[in-house]
C-alpha positions as CSV (number, residue, x, y, z in Angstrom):
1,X,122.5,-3.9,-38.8
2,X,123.6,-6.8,-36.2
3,X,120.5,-8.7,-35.1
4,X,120.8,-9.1,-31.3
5,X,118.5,-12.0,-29.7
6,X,117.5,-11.3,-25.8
7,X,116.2,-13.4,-23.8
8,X,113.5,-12.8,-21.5
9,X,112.1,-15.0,-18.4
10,X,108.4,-14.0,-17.6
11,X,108.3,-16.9,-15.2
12,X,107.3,-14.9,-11.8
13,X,109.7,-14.9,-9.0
14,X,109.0,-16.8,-5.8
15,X,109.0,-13.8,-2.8
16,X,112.1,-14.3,-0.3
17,X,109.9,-15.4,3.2
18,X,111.6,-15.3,6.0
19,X,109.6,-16.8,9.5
20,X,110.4,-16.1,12.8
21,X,108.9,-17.5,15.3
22,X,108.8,-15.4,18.8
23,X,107.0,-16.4,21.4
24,X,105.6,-14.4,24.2
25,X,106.8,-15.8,27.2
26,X,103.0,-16.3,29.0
27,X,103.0,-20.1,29.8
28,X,103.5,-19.9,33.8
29,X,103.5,-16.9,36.0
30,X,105.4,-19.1,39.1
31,X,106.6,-22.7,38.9
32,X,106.6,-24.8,42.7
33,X,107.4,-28.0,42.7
34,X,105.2,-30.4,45.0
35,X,106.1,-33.7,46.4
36,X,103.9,-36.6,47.3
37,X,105.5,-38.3,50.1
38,X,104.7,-42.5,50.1
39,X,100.9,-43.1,51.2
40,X,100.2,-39.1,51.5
41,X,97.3,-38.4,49.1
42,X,96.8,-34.8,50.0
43,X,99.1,-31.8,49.7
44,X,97.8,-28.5,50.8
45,X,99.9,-25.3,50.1
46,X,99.9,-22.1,49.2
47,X,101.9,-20.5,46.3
48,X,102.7,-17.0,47.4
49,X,104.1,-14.0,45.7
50,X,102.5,-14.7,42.3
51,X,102.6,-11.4,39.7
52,X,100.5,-11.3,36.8
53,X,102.2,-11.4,33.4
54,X,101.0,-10.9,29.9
55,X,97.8,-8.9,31.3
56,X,96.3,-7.1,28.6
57,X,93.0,-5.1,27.4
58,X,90.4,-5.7,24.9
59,X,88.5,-3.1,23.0
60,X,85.0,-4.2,21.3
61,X,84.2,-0.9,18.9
62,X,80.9,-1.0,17.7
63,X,80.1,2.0,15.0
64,X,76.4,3.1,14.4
65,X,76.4,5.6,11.2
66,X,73.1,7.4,10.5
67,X,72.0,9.2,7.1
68,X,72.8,6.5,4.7
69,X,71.8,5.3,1.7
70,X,70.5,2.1,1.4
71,X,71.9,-0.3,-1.2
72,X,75.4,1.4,-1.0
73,X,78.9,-0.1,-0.4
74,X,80.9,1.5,2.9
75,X,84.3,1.7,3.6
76,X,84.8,1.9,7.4
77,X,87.9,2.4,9.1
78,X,88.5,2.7,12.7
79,X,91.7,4.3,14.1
80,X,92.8,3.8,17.4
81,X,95.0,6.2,19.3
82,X,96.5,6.7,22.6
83,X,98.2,10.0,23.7
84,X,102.1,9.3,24.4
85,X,104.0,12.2,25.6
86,X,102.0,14.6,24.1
87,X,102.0,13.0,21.2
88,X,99.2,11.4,19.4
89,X,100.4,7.7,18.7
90,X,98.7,5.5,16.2
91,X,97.9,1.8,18.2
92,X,95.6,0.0,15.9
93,X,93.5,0.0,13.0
94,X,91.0,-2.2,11.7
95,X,88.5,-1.7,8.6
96,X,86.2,-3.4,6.4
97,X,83.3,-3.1,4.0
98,X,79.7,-3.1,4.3
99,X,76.6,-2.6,2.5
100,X,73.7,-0.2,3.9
101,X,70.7,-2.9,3.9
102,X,67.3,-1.6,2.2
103,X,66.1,-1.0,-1.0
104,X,67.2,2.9,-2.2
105,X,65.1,5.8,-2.1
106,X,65.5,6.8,1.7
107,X,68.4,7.1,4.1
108,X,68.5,5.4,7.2
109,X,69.1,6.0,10.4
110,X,71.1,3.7,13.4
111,X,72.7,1.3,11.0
112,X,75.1,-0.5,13.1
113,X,78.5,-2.5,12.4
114,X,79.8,-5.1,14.9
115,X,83.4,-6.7,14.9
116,X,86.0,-4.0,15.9
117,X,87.7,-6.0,18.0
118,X,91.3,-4.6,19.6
119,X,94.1,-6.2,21.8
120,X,96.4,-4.3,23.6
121,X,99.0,-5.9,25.8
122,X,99.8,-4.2,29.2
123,X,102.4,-4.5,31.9
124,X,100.1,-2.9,34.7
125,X,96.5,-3.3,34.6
126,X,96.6,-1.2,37.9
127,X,97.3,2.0,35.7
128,X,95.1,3.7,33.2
129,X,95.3,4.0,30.0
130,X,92.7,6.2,27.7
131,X,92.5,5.5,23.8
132,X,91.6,7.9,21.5
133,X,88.8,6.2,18.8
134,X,88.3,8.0,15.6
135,X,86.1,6.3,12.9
136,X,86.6,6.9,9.1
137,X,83.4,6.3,6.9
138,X,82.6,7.1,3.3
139,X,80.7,5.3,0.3
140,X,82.6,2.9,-1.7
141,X,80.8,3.0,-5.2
142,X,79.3,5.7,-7.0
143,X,77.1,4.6,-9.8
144,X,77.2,8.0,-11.0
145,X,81.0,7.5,-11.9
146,X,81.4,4.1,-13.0
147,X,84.7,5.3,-14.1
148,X,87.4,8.0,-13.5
149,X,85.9,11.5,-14.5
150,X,89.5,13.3,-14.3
């Protein structure tokens, strides 16, 4: 039997990145130029027809989950959604991990988690625009089940 030698690399292979840049195009809504004229020291005008650009919303989402136990880890997600169409479209999502303060032994009530913070960029603030919030919570540990039972 013909010994056969392989050779293997285990070095780990540096990820392909790719950047690109794009910039939002929010520096100046209208450009004017204005002249000083020798010895004036005051120019008074008006710049007219200016239209807002890069106008936008900001959603602050503040979750307050009763009935928990103290001491335990929480995943909490929250989902926002806007309805496009008919159709139920998926805008942002933010989550995060927190644990219920207190010592354990009895739930609590009113415990509240700060920082949902969303962006939303918008061509016309003059139209509404209604969001759908929906708010996924569940423990994170069991001490029960260190491990997988199944």
């Amino acid at each position: 039997m013909e010994e056969k030698n392989i050779e293997v690399d285990f070095s780990p292979q540096e990820p392909e990145v790719e950047c690109h840049i794009e910039a939002c195009d929010c520096f100046c809504e209208k450009t004017q130029n204005v002249t000083f004229n020798p010895c004036q020291d005051i120019v008074d005008f008006t710049v007219q027809n200016v239209q807002l650009r890069c106008d936008g919303r900001f959603l602050k989402v503040r979750v307050e989950l009763d009935r928990v136990c103290p001491g335990r880890k929480i995943n909490l997600g929250v989902l926002v959604c806007e309805n496009v169409g008919g159709t139920l479209l998926t805008r942002a999502f933010r989550s995060c991990q927190v644990t219920a303060p207190g010592k354990p032994g009895k739930c609590i009530d009113n415990f509240r988690v700060d920082g949902f913070s969303f962006v939303f960029p918008d061509e016309n603030l003059c139209n509404a625009r209604t969001f759908v919030v929906k708010v996924i919570a569940h423990y994170a540990d069991f001490p029960s089940f260190p491990f997988c039972p199944c």
